[in-house]
TORLUMNU-298640 format. One record per residue (C-alpha): y, x, z. Coordinates in steps of 0.25 Angstrom, whole numbers, padded with zeros to 4 digits, always signed. Layout:
% TORLUMNU-298640
YXZ
...
***
This chain:
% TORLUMNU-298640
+0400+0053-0229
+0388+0043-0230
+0375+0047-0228
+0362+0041-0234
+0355+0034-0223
+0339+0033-0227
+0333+0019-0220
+0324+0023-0204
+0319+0009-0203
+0310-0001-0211
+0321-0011-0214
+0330-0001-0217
+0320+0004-0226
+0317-0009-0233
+0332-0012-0234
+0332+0001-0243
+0320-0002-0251
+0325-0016-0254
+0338-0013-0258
+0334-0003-0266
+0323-0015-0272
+0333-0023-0273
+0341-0014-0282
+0329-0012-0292
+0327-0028-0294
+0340-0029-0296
+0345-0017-0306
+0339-0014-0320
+0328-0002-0319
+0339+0007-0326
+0351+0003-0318
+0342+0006-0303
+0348+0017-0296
+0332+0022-0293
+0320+0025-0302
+0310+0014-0307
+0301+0023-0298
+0307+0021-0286
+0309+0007-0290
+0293+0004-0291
+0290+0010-0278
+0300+0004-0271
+0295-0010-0276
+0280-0007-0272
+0285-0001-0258
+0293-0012-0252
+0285-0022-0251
+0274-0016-0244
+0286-0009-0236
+0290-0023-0233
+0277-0027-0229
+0272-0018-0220
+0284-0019-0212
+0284-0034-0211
+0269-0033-0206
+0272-0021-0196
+0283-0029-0190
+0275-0042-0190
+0263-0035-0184
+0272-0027-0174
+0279-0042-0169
+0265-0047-0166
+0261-0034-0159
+0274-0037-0150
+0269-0052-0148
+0257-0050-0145
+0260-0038-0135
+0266-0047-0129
+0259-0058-0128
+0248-0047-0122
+0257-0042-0110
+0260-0059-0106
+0244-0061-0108
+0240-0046-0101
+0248-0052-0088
+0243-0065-0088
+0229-0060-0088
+0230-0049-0078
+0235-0060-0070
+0225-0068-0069
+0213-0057-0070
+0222-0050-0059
+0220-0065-0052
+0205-0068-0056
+0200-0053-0049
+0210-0059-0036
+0200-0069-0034
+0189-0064-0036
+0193-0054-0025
+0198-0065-0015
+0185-0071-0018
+0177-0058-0014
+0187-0058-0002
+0183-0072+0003
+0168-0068+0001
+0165-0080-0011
+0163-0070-0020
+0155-0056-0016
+0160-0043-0020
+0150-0038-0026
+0154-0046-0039
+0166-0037-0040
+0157-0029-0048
+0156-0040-0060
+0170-0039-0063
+0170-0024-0065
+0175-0020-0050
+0170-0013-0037
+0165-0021-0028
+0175-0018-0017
+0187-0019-0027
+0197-0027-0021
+0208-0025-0030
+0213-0031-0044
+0208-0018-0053
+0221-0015-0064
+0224-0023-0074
+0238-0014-0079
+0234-0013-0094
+0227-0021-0104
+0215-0014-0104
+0213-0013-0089
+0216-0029-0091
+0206-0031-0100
+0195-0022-0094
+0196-0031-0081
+0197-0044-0088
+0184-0042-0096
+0177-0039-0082
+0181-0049-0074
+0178-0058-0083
+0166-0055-0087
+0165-0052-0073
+0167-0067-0068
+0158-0073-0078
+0147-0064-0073
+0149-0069-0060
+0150-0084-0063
+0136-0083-0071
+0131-0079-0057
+0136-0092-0050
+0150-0086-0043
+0160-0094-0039
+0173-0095-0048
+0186-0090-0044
+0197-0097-0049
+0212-0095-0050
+0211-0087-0060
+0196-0092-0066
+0190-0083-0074
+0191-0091-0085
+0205-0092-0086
+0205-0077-0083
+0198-0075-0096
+0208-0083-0104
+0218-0074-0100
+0211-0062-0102
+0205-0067-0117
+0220-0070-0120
+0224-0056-0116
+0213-0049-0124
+0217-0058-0136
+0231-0053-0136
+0226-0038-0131
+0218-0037-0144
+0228-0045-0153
+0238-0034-0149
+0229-0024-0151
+0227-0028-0166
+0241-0027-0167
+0244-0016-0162
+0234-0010-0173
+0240-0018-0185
+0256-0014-0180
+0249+0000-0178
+0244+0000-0192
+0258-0007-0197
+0266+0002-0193
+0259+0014-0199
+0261+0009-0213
+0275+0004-0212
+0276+0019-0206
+0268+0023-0218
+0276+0015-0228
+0290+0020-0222
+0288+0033-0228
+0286+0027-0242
+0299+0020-0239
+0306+0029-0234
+0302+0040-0246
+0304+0026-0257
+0319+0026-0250
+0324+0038-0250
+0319+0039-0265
+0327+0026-0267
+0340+0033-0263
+0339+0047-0267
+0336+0038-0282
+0349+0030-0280
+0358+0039-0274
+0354+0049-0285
+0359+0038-0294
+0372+0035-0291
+0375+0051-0288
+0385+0050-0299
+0392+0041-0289
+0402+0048-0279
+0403+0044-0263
+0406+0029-0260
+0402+0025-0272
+0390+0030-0273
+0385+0027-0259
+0389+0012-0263
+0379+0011-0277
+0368+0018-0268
+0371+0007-0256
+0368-0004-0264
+0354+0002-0267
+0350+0002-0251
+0356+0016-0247
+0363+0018-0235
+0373+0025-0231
+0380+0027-0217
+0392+0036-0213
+0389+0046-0202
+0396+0045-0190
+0407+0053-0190
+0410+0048-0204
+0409+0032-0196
+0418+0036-0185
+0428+0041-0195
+0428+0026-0204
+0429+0020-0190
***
């Protein structure tokens, strides 16, 4: 036999509740197959239902853009800062440049080496040093390194630090969506189950088929379990 199967996503959900709303604009207050009760809610609840899953799914597409966006720009930057602390060493190494000015850029004098730049944060940290590292060293006269420039090193990064923040934010906002469409599925789900219990309660003077078919047309669903599909098939 048919079993009653309550909507587990959000568009199943809203397919329910529309149906349902549907129903209501449609039939004469005394003809609906659910209370007027029901009827109000349901009209107050939808929209904002609606609405808060538009905006979670908006805001969670954006999150997804700009993530990625982020991990092309988090590349493109660690290249070129990767390359800029390159030259600065080779220029140490060919003695145009003294070692001691390691120390400007937030390393150890004798540091030789690239420090890591695996994560975002490590990416930032370095950046900001070396930076402000290079400009120090230019206001005392140094000779600029090129391929990479500092300057263009800092266009890089200030592009990743947009796109770090931006993704941030929206992290936070599809955080925060998410919670209230949580919040709100509850109120749907309690609204639904009230919906059908009202409707099937209605039509309980119906038998079998017959029954199942008046409350269908009101957004309930009802599968056959699987022994009972393998036996029409």
């Amino acid at each position: 036999m048919p079993y009653r199967r309550l909507p587990n996503t959000d568009q199943a959900r809203l397919r329910a509740l529309k149906a349902a709303l549907k129903k209501g604009s449609q039939l004469n207050p005394f003809d609906l197959a659910f209370s007027q009760k029901t009827l109000l809610e349901l009209q107050a609840f939808l929209p904002q239902f609606e609405q808060a899953i538009t905006q979670y799914n908006f805001s969670k597409d954006r999150q997804a853009k700009y993530g990625k966006l982020l991990g092309d720009q988090f590349k493109v930057t660690r290249l070129y800062l990767s390359h800029f602390i390159q030259v600065l060493n080779f220029c140490i190494i060919r003695g145009e440049i003294k070692p001691d000015v390691r120390k400007l850029y937030g390393f150890d004098i004798d540091d030789k080496s690239v420090p890591e730049l695996g994560t975002e944060q490590q990416l930032m940290q370095v950046g900001k040093k070396v930076i402000e590292g290079e400009q120090k060293r230019a206001m005392t006269g140094g000779t600029r390194i090129y391929n990479p420039s500092i300057a263009l090193v800092k266009i890089k990064y200030e592009k990743f630090v947009e796109y770090y923040n931006n993704h941030k934010n929206l992290l936070i906002t599809t955080q925060k969506m998410h919670e209230k469409v949580t919040e709100l599925r509850t109120a749907a789900d309690r609204i639904v189950l009230t919906l059908w219990n009202e409707i099937e309660a209605y039509f309980e003077g119906f038998e079998g088929e017959d029954k199942r078919i008046k409350c269908a047309n009101y957004g309930i669903v009802y599968l056959l379990r699987k022994h009972e599909k393998e036996f029409q098939d």
